[in-house]
VEXKEMAR-647995 format. One record per residue (C-alpha): residue number from 0; residue in one letter; x, y, z. Coordinates in nm, 3 decimals, padded with zeros to 5 digits. Layout:
REM residues N
{atom NUM; 'a'; {X; Y; Z}}
...
REM end
This chain:
REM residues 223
{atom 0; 'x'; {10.831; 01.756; 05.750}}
{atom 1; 'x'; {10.854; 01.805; 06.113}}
{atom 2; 'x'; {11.175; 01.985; 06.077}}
{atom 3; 'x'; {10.998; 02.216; 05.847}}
{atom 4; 'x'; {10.697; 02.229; 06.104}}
{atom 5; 'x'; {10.927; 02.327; 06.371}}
{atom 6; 'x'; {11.081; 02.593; 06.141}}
{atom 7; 'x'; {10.811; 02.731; 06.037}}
{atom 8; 'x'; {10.642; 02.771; 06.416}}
{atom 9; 'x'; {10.978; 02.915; 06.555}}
{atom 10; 'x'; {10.916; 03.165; 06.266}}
{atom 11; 'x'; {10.565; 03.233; 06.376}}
{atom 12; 'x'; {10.668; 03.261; 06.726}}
{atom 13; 'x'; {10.909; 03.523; 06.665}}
{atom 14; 'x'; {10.680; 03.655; 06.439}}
{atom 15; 'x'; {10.428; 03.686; 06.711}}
{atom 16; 'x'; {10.721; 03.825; 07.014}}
{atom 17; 'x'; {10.794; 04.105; 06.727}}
{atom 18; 'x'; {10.407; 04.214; 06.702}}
{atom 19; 'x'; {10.407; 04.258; 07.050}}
{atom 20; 'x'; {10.653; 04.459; 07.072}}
{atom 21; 'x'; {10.568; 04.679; 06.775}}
{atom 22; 'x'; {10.217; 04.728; 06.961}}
{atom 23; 'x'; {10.374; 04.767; 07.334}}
{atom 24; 'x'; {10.588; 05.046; 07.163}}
{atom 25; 'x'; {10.292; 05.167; 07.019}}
{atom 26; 'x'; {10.079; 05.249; 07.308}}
{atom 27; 'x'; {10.407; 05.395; 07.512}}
{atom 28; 'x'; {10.451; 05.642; 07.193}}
{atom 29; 'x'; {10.090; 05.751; 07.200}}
{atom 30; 'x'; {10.038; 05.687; 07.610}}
{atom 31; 'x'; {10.353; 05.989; 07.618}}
{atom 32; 'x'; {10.148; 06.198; 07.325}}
{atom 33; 'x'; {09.878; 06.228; 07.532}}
{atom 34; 'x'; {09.788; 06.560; 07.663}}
{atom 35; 'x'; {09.826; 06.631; 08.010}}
{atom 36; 'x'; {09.556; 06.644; 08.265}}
{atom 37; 'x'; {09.435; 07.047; 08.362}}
{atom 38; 'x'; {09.467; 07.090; 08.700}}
{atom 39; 'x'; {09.111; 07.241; 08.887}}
{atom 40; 'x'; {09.126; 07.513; 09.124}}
{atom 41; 'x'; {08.967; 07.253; 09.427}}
{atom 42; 'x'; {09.307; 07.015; 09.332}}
{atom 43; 'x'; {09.553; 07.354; 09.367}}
{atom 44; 'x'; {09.417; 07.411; 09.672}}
{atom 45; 'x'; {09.453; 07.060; 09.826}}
{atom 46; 'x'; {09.821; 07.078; 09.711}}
{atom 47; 'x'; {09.825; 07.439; 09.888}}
{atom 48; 'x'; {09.655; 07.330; 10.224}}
{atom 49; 'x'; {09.947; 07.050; 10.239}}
{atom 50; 'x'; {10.236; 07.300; 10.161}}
{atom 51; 'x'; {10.088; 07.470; 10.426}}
{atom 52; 'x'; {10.061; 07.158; 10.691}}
{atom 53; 'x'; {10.443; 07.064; 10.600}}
{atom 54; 'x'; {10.518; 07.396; 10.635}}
{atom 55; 'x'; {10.371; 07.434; 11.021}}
{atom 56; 'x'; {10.561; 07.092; 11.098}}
{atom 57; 'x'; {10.912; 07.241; 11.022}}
{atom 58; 'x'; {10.966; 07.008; 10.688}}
{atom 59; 'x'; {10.988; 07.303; 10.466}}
{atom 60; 'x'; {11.178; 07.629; 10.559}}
{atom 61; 'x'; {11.077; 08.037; 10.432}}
{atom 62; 'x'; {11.206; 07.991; 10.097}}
{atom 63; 'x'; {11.075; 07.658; 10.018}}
{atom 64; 'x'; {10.727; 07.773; 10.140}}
{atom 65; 'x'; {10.704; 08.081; 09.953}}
{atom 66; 'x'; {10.835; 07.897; 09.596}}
{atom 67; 'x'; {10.608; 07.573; 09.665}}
{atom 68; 'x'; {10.317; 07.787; 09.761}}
{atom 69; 'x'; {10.352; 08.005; 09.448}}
{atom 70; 'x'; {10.413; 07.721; 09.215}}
{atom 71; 'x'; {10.097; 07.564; 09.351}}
{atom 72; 'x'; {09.918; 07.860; 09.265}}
{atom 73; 'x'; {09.999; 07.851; 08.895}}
{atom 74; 'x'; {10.032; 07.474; 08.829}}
{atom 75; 'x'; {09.871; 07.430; 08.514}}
{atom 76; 'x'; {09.826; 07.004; 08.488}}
{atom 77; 'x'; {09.822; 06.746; 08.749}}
{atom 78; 'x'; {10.251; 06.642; 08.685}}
{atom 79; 'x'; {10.304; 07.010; 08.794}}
{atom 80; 'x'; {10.114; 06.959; 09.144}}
{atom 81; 'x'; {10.276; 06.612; 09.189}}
{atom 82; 'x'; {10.634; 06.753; 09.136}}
{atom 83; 'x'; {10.561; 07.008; 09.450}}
{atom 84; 'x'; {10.468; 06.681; 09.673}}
{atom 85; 'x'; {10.707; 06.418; 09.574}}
{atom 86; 'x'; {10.942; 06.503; 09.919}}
{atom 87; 'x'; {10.688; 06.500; 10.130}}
{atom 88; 'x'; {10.491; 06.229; 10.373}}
{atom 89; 'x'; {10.094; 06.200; 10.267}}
{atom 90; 'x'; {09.888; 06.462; 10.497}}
{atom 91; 'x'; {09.753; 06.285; 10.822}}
{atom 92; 'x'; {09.399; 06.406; 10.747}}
{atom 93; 'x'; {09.224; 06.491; 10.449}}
{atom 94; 'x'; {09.203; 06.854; 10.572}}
{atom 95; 'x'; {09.486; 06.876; 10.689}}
{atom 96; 'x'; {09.629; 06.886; 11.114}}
{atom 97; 'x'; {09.417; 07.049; 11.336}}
{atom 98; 'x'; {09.543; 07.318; 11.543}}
{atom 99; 'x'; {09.606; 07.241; 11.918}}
{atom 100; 'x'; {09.552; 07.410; 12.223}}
{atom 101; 'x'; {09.323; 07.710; 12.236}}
{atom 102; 'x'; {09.347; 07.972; 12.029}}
{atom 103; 'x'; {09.503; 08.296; 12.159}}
{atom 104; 'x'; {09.203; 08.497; 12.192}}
{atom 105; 'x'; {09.079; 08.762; 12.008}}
{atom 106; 'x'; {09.302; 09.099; 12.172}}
{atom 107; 'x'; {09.647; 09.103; 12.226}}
{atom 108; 'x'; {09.809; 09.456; 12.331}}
{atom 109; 'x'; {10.194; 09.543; 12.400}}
{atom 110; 'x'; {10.359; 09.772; 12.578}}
{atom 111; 'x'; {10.704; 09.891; 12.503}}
{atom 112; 'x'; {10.710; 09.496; 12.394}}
{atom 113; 'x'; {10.597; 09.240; 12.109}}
{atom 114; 'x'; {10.319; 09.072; 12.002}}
{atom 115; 'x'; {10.392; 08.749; 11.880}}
{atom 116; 'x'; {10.187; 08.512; 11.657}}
{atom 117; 'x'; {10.343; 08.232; 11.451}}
{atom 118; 'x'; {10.313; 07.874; 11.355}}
{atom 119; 'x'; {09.946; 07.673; 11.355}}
{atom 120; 'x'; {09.737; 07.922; 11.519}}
{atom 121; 'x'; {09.395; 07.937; 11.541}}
{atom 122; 'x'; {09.279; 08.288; 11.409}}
{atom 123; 'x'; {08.898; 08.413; 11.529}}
{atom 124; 'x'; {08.688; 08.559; 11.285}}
{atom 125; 'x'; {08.824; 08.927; 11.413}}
{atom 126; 'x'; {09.129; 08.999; 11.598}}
{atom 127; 'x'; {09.267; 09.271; 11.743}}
{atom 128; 'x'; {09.647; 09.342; 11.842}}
{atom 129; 'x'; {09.745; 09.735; 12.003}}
{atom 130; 'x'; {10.135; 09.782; 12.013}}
{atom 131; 'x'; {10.293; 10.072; 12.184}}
{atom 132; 'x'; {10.613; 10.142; 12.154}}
{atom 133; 'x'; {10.716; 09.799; 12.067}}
{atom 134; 'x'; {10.659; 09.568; 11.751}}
{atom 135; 'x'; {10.410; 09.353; 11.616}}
{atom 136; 'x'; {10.420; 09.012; 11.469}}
{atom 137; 'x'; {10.116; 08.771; 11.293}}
{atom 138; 'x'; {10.219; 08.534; 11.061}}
{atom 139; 'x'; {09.944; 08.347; 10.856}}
{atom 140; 'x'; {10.138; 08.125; 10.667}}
{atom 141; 'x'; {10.010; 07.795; 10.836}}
{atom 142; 'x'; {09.752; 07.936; 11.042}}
{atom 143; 'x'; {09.337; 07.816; 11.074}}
{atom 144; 'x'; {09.114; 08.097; 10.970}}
{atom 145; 'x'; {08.832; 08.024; 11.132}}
{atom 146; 'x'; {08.609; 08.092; 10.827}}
{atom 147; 'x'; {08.626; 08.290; 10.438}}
{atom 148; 'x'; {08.665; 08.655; 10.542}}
{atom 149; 'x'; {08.858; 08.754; 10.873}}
{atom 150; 'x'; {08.929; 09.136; 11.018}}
{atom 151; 'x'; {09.219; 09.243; 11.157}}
{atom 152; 'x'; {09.182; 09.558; 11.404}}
{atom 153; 'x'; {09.568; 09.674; 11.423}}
{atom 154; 'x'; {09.674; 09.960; 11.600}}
{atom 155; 'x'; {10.034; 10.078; 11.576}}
{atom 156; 'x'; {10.160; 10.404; 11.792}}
{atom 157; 'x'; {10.541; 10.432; 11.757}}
{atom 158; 'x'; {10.554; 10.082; 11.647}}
{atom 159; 'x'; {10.531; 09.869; 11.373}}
{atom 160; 'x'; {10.288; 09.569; 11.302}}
{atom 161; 'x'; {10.359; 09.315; 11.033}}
{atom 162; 'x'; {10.092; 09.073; 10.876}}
{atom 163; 'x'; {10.235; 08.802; 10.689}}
{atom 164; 'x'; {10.015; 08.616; 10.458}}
{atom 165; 'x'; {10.010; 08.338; 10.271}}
{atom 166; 'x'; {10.024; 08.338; 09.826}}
{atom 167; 'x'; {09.644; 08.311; 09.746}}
{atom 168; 'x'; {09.483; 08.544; 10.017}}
{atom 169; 'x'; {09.297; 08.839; 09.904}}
{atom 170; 'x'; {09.376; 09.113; 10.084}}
{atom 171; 'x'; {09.222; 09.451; 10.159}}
{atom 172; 'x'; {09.299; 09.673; 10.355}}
{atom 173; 'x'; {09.188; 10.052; 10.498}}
{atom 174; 'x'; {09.262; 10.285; 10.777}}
{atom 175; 'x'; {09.589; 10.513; 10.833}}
{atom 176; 'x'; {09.927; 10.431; 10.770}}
{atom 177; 'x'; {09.856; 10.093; 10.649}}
{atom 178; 'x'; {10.087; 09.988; 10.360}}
{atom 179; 'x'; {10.144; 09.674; 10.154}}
{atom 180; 'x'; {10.453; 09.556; 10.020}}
{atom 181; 'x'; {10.504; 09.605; 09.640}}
{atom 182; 'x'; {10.615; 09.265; 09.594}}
{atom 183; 'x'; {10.264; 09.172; 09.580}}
{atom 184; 'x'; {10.185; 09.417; 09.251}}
{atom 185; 'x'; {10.195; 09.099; 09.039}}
{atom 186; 'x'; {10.183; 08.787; 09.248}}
{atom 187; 'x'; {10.155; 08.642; 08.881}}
{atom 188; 'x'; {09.862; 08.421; 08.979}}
{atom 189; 'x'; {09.503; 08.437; 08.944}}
{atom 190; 'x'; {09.334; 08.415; 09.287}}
{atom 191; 'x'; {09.024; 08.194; 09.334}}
{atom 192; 'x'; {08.648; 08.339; 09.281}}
{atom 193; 'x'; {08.670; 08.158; 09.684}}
{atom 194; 'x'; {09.021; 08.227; 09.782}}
{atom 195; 'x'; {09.006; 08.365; 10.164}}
{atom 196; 'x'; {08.981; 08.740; 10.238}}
{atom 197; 'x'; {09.185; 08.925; 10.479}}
{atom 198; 'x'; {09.086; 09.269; 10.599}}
{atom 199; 'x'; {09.279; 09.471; 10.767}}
{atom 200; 'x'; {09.164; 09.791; 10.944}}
{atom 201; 'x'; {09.469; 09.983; 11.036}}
{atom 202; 'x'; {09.592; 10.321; 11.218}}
{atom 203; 'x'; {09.956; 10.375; 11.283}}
{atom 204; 'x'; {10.075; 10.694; 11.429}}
{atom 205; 'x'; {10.440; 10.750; 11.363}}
{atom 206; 'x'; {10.453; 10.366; 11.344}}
{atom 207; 'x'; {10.284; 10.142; 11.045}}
{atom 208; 'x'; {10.068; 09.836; 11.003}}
{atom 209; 'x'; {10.235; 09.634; 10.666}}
{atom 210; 'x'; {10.099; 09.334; 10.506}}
{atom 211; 'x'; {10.339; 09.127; 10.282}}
{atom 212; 'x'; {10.410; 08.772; 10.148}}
{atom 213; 'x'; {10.758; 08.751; 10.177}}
{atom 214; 'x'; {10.918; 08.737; 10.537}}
{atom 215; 'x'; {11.194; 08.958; 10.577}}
{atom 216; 'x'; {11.535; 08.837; 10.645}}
{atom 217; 'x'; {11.547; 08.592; 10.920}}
{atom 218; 'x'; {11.736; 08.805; 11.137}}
{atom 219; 'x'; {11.460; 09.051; 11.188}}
{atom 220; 'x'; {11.259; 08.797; 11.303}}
{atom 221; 'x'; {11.360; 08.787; 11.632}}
{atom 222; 'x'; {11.335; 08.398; 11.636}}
REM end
């Protein structure tokens, strides 16, 4: 009898192991049916703002900004944010580094030189840059706009000012000789209801005042 008894609770015992394993492989099979979680448009932008802050400390160069900031844009579910953030260290502050020093003021003029702007700068609600005979520089990419719409007063004689903003700015622009580039025709995103505006009020006299996405080729930077 107890050699029966002990054969017959080894058999449970495996008996048991094997149901546990049947239902452990159960819940993995439906735990990898389930459907993924929708991203918001609040969660994109966190993701964004942090592209942006690893972008301003050097971790990410012009390519790596432009694809992560566009693939932020048009994540669909939360595994497509993650993916963009998996390289990088968690963001010192919930909203992100602050922008040191003071900002740069709101008028900047050149003559026969260049206006420079670049990096985490602190923009005012209206700026205005004059360049004669020289060339003009702003780039937005990890800059603090000081709040949801600001104007841009650019004036261009013989020269050429470039605004370079970031995937997910609306921008709008009037005035004379003010162009955008036409990779913007189809971002292929939808921007937020909130998404920041950019204005740009422009007059260029044998010159131009562009706005664009994409930075040109790093030699013309002048960097």
């Amino acid at each position: 009898m107890g050699t029966t008894d002990g054969g017959t609770g080894s058999a449970e015992g495996y008996g048991s192991v094997a149901s546990a394993e049947r239902a452990g492989s159960t819940e993995h099979a439906e735990a990898s049916r389930a459907p993924a979680v929708r991203a918001s448009d609040r969660e994109r932008d966190a993701v964004v703002q942090r592209i942006q802050q690893a972008f301003a400390e050097g971790r990410l160069d012009d390519a790596d900004f432009d694809e992560r900031m566009r693939a932020a844009l048009t994540a669909r579910t939360h595994a497509d944010l993650d993916v963009l953030l998996t390289d990088l260290p968690a963001a010192a502050t919930p909203g992100g580094a602050p922008a040191t020093g003071r900002g740069p003021g709101r008028f900047s003029v050149a003559l026969k030189s260049s206006v420079r702007r670049a990096g985490r700068w602190r923009v005012p609600d209206r700026y205005t840059t004059v360049v004669y005979k020289g060339d003009g520089w702003l780039d937005l990419r990890a800059a603090e706009l000081s709040g949801p719409v600001t104007t841009f007063f650019a004036v261009a004689y013989k020269s050429r000012v470039t605004i370079l903003v970031p995937p997910g700015v609306r921008v709008e622009m009037t005035g004379f000789g003010v162009t955008q580039g036409t990779a913007e025709e189809d971002p292929g995103y939808r921007l937020a209801a909130d998404a920041p505006v950019i204005h740009v009020r422009g007059l260029a006299y044998k010159g131009a005042v562009e706005i664009t996405t994409r930075p040109p080729e790093r030699a013309a930077l002048g960097r």
